[in-house]
N, CA, C, O and CB atoms as a CASP TS submission, in Angstrom:
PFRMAT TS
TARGET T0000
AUTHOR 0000-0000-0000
METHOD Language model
MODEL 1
PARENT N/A
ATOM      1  N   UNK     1      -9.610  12.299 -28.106  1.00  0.00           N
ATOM      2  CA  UNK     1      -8.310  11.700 -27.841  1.00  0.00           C
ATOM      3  C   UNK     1      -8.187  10.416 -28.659  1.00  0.00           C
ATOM      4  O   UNK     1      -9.047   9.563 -28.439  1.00  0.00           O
ATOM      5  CB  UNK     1      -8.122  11.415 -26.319  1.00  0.00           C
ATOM      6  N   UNK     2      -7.220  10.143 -29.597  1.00  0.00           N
ATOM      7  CA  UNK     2      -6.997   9.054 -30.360  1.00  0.00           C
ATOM      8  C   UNK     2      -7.125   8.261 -30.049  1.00  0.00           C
ATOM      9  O   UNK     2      -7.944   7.581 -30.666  1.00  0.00           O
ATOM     10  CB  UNK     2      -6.251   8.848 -30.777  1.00  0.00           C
ATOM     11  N   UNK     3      -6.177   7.399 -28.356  1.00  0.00           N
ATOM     12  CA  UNK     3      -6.525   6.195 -27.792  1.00  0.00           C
ATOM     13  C   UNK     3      -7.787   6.265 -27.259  1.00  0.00           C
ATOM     14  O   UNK     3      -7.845   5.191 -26.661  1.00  0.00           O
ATOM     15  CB  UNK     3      -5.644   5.781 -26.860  1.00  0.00           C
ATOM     16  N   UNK     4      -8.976   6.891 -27.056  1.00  0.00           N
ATOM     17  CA  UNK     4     -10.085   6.378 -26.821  1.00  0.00           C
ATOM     18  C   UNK     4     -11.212   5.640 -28.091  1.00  0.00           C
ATOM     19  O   UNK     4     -12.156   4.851 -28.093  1.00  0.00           O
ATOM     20  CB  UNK     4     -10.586   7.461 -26.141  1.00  0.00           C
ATOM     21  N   UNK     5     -10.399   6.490 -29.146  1.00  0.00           N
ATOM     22  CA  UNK     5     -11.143   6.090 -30.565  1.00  0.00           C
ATOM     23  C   UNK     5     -10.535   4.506 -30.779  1.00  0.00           C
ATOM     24  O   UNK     5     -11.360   3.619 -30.995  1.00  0.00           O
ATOM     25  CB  UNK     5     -10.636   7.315 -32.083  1.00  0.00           C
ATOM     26  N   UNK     6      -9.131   4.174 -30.720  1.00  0.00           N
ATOM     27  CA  UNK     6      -8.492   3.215 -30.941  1.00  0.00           C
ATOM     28  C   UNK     6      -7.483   2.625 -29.955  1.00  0.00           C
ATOM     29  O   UNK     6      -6.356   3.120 -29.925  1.00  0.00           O
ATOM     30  CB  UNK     6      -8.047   3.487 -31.945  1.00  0.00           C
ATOM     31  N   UNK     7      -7.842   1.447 -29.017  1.00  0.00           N
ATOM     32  CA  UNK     7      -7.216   1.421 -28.006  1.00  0.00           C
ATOM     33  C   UNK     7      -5.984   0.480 -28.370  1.00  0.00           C
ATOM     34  O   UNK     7      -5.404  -0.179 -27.507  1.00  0.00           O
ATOM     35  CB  UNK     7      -8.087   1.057 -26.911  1.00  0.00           C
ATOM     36  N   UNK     8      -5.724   0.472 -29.361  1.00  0.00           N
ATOM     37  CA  UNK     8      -4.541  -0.298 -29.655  1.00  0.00           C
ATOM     38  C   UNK     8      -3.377   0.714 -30.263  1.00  0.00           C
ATOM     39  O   UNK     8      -2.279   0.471 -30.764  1.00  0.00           O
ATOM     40  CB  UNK     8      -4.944  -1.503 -30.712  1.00  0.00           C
ATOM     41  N   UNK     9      -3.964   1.744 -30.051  1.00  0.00           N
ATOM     42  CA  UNK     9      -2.495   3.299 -30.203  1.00  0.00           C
ATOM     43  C   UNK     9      -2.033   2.985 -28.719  1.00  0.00           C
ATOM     44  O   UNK     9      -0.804   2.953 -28.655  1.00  0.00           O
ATOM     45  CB  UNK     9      -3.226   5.663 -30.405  1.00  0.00           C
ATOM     46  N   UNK    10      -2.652   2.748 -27.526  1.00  0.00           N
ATOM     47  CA  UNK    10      -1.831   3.382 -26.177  1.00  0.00           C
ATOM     48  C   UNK    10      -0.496   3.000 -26.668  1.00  0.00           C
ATOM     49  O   UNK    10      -0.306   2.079 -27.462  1.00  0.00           O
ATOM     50  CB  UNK    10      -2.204   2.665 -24.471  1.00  0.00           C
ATOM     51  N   UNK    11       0.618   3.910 -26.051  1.00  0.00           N
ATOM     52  CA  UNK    11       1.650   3.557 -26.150  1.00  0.00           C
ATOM     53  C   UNK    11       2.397   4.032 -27.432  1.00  0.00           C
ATOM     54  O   UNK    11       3.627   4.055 -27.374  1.00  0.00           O
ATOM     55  CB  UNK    11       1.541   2.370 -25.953  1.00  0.00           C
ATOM     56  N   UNK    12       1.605   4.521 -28.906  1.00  0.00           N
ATOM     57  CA  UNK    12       2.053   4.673 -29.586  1.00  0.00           C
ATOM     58  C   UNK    12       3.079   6.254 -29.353  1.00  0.00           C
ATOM     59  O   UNK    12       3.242   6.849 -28.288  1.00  0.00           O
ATOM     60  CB  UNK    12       1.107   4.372 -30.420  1.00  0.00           C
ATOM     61  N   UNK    13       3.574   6.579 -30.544  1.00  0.00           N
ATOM     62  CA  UNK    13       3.415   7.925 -30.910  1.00  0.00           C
ATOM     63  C   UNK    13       2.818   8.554 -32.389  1.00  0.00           C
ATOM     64  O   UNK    13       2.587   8.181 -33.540  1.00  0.00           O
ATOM     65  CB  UNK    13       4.674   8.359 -30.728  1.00  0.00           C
ATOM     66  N   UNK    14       2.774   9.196 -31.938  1.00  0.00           N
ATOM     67  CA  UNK    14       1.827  10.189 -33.143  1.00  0.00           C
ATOM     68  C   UNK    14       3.076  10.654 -34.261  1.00  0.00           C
ATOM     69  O   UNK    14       2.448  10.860 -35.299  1.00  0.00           O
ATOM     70  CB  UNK    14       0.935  11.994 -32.243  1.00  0.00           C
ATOM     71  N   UNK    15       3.958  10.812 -34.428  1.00  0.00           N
ATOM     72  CA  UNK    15       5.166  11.464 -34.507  1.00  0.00           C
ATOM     73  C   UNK    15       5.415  10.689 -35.788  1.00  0.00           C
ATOM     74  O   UNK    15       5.941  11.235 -36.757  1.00  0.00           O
ATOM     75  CB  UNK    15       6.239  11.364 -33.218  1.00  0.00           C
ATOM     76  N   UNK    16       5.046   9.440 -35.794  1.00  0.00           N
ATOM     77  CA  UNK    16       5.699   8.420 -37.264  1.00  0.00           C
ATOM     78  C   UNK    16       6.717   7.892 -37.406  1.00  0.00           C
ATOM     79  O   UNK    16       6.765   7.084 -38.334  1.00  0.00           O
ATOM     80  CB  UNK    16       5.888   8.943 -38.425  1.00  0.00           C
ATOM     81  N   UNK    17       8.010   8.108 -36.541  1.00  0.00           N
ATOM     82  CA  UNK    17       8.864   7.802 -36.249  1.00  0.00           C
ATOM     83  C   UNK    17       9.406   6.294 -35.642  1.00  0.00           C
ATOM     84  O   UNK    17      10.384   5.640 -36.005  1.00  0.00           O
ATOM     85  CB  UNK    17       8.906   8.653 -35.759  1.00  0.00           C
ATOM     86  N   UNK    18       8.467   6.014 -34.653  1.00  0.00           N
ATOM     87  CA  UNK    18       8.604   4.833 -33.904  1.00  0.00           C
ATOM     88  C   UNK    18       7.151   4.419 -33.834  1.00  0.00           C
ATOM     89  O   UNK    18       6.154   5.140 -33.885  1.00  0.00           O
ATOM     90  CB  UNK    18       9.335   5.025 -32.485  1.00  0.00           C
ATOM     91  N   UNK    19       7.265   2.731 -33.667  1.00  0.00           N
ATOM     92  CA  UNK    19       5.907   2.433 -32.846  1.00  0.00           C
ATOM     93  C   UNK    19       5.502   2.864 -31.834  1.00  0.00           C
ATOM     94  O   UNK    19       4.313   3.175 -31.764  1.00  0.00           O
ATOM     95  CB  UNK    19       5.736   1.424 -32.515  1.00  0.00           C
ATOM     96  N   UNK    20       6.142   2.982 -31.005  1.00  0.00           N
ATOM     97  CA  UNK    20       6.220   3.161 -29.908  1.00  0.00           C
ATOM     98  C   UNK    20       6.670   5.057 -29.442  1.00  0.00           C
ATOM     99  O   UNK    20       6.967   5.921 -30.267  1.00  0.00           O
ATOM    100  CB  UNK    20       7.185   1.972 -29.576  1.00  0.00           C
ATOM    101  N   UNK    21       6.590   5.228 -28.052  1.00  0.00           N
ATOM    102  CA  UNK    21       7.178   6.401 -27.569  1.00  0.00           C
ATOM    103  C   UNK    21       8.430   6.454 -27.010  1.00  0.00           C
ATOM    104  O   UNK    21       8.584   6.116 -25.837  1.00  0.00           O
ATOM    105  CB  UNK    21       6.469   6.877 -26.761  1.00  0.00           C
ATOM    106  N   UNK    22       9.464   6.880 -27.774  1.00  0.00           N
ATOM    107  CA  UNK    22      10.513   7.149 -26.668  1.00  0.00           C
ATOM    108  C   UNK    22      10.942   8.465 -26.816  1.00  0.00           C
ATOM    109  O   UNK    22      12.149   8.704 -26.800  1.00  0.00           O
ATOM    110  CB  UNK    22      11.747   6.223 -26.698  1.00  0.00           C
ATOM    111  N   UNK    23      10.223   9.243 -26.940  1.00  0.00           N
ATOM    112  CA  UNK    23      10.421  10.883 -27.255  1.00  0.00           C
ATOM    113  C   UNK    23      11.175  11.097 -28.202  1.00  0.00           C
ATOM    114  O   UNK    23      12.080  11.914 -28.028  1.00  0.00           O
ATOM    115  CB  UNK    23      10.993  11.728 -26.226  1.00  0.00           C
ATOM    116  N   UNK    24      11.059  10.542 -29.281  1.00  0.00           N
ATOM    117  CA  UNK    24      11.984  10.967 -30.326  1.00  0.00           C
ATOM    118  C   UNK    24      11.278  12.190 -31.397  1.00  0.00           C
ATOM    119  O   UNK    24      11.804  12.970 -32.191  1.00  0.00           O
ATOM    120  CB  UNK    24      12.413   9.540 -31.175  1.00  0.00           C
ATOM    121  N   UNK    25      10.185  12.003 -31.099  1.00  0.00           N
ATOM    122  CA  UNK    25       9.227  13.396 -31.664  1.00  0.00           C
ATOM    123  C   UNK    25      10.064  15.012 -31.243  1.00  0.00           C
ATOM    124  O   UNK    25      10.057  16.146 -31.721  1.00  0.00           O
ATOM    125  CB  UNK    25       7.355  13.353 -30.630  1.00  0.00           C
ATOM    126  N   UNK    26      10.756  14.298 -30.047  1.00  0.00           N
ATOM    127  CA  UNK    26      10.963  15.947 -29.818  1.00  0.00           C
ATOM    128  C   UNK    26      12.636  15.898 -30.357  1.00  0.00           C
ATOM    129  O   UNK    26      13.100  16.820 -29.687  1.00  0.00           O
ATOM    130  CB  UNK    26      10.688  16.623 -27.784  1.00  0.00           C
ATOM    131  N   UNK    27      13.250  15.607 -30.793  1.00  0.00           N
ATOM    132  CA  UNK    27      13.864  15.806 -31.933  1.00  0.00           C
ATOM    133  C   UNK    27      14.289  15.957 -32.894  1.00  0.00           C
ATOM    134  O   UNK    27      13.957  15.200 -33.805  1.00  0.00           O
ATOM    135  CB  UNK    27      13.994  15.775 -32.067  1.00  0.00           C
ATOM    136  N   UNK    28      15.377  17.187 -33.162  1.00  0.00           N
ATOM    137  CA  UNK    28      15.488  17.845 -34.837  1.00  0.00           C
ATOM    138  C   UNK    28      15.344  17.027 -35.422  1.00  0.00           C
ATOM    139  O   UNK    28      15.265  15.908 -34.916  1.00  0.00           O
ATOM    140  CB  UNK    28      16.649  18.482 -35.474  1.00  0.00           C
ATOM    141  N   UNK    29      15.254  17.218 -36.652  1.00  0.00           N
ATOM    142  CA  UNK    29      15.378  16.005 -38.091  1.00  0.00           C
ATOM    143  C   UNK    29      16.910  15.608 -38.317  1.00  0.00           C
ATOM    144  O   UNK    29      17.329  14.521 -38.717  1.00  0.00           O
ATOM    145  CB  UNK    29      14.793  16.800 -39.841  1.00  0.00           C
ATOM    146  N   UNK    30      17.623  16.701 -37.979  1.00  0.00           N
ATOM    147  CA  UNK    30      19.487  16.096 -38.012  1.00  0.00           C
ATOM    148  C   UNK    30      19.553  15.350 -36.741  1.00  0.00           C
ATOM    149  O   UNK    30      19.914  14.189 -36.932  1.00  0.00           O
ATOM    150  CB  UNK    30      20.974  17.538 -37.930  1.00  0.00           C
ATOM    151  N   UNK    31      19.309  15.654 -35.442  1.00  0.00           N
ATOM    152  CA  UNK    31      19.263  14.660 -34.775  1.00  0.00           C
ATOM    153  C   UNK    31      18.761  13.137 -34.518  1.00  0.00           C
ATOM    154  O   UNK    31      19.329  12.206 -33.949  1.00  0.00           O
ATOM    155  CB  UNK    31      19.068  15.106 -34.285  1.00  0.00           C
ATOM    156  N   UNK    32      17.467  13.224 -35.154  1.00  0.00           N
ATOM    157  CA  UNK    32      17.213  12.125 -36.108  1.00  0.00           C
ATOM    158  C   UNK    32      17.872  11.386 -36.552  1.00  0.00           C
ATOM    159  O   UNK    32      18.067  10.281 -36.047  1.00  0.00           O
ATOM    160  CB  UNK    32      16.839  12.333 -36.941  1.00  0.00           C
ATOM    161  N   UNK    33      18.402  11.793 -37.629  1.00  0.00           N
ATOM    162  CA  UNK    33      19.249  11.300 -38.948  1.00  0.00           C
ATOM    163  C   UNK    33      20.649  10.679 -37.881  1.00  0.00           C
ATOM    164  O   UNK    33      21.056   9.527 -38.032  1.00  0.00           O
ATOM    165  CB  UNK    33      19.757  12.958 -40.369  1.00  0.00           C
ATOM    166  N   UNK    34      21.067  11.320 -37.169  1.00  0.00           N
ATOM    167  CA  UNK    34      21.727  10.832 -36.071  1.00  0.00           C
ATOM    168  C   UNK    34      21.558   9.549 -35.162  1.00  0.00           C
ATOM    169  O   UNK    34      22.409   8.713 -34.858  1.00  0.00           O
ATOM    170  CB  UNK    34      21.631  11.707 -35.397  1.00  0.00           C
ATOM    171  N   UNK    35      20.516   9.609 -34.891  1.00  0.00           N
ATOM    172  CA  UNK    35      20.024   8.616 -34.097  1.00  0.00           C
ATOM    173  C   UNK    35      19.832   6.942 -35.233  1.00  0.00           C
ATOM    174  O   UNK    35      20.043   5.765 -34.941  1.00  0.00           O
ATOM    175  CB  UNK    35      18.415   9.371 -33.401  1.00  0.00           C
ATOM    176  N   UNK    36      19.360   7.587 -36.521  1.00  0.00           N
ATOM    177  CA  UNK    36      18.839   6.445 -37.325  1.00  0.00           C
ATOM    178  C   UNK    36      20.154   5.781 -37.756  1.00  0.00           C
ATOM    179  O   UNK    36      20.248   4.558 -37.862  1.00  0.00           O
ATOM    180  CB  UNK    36      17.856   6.904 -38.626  1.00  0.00           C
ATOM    181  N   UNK    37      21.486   6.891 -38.077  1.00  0.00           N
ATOM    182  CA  UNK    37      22.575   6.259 -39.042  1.00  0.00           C
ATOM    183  C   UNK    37      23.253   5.409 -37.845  1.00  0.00           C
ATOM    184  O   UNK    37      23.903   4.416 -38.172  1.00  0.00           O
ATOM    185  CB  UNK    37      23.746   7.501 -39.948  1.00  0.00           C
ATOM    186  N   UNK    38      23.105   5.837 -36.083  1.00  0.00           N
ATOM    187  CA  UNK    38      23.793   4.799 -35.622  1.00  0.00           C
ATOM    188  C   UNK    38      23.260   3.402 -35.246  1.00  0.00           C
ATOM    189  O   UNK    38      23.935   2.408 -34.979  1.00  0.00           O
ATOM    190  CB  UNK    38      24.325   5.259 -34.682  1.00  0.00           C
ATOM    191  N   UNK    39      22.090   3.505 -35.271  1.00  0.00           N
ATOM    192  CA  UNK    39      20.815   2.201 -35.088  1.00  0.00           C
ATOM    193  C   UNK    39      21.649   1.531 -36.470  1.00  0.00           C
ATOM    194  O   UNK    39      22.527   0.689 -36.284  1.00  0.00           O
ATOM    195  CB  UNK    39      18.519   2.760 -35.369  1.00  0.00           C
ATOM    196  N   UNK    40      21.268   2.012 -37.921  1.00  0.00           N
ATOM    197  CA  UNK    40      21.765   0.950 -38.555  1.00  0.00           C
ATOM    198  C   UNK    40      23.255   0.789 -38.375  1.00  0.00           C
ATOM    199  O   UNK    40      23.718  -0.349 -38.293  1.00  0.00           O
ATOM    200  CB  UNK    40      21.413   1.037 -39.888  1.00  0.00           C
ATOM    201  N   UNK    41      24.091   1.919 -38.305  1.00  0.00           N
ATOM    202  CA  UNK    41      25.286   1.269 -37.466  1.00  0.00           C
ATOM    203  C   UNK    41      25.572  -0.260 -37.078  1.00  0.00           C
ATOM    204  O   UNK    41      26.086  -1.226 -37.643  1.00  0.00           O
ATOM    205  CB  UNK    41      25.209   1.857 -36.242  1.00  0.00           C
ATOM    206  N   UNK    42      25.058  -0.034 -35.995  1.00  0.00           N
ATOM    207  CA  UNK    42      24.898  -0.939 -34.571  1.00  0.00           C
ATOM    208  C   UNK    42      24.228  -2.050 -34.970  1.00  0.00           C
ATOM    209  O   UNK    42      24.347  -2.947 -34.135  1.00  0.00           O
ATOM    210  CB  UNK    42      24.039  -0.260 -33.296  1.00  0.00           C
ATOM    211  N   UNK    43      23.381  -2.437 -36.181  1.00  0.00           N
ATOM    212  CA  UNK    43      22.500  -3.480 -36.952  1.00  0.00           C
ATOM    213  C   UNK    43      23.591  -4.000 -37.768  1.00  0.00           C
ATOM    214  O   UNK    43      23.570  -5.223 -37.905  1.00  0.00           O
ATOM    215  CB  UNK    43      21.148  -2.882 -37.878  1.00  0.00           C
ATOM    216  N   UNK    44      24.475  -3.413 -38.305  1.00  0.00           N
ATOM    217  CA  UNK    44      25.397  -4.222 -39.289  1.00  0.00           C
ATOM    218  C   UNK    44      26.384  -4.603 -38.635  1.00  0.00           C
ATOM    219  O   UNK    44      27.255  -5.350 -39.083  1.00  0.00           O
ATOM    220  CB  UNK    44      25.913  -3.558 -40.461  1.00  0.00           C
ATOM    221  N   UNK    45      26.353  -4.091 -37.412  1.00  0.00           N
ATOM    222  CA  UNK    45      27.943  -4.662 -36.680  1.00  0.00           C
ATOM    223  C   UNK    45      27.070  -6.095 -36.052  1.00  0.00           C
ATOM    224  O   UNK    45      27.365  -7.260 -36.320  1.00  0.00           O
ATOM    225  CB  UNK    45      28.917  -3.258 -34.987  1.00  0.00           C
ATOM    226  N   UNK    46      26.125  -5.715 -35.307  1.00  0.00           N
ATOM    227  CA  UNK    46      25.756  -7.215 -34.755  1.00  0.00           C
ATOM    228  C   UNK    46      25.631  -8.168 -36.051  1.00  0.00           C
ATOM    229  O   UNK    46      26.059  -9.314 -35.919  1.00  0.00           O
ATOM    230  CB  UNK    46      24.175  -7.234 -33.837  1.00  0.00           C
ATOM    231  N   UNK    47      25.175  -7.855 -37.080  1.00  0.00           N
ATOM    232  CA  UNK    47      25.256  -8.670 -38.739  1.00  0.00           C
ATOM    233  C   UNK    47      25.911  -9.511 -38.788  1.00  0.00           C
ATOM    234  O   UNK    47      25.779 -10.722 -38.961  1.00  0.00           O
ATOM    235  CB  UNK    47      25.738  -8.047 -39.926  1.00  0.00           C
ATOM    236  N   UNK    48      27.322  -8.311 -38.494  1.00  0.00           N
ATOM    237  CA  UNK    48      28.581  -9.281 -38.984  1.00  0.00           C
ATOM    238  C   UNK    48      29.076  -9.808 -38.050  1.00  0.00           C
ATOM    239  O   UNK    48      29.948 -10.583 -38.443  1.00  0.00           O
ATOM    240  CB  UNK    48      29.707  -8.721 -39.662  1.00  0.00           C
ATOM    241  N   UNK    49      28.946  -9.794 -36.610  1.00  0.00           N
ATOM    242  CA  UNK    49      30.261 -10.349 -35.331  1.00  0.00           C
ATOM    243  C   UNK    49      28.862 -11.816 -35.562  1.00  0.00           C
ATOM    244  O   UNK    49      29.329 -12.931 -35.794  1.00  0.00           O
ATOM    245  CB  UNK    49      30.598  -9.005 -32.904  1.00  0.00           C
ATOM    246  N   UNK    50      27.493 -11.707 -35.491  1.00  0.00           N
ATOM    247  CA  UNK    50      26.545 -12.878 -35.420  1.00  0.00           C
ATOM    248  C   UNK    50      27.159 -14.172 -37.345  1.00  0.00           C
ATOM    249  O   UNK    50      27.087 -15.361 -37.653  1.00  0.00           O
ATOM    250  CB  UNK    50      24.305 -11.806 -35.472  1.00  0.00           C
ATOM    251  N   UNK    51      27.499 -13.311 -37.785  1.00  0.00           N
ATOM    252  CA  UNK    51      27.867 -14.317 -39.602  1.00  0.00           C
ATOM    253  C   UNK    51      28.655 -15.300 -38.837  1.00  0.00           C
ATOM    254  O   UNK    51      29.166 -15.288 -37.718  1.00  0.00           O
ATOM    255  CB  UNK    51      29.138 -13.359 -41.298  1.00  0.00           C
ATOM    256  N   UNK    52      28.569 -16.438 -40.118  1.00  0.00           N
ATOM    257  CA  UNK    52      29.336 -17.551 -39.694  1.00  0.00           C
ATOM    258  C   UNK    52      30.788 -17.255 -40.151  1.00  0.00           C
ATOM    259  O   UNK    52      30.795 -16.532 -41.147  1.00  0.00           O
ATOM    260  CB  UNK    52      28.764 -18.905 -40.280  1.00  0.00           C
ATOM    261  N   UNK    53      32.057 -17.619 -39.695  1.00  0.00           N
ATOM    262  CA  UNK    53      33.370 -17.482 -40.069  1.00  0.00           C
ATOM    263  C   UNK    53      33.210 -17.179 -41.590  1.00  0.00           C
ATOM    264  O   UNK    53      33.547 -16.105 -42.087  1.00  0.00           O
ATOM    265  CB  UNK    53      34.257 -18.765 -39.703  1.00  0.00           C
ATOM    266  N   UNK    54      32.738 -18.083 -42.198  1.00  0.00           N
ATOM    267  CA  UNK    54      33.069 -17.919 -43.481  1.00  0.00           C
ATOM    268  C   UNK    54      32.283 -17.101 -44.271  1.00  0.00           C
ATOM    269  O   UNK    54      32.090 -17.342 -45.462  1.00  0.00           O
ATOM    270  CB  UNK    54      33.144 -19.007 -44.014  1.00  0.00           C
ATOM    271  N   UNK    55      31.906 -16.330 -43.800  1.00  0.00           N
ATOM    272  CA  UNK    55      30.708 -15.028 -44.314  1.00  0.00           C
ATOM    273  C   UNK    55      31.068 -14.004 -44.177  1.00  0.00           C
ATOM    274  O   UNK    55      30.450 -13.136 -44.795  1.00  0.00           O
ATOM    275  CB  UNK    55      29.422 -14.830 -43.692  1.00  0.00           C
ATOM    276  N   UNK    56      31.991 -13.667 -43.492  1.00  0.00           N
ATOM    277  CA  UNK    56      32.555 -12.350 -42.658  1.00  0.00           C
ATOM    278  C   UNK    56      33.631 -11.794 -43.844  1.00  0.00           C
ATOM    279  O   UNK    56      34.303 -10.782 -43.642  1.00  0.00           O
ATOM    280  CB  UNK    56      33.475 -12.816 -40.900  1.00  0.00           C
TER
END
């Protein structure tokens, strides 16, 4: 078992996807691609409502 070899995986996933586990292993690769285009979505909107007035 991996985390007994390396106890600083608990928690990981194996999958490559995330550090972490949030079951995204068990999703398609288009669902994926889904999940990733609205994360950066959601990264450029906080971007821009966080810019100063004159940046926007």
């Amino acid at each position: 078992m991996r985390v007994q070899k390396n106890p600083e995986d608990i928690g990981r996933c194996g999958c490559g996807r995330r550090e972490y586990c949030d079951g995204s292993h068990g999703l398609s690769e288009e669902q994926w691609q889904a999940v990733v285009a609205k994360e950066r979505e959601a990264a450029l909107l906080k971007e821009l409502s966080e810019a100063p007035e004159g940046e926007k």
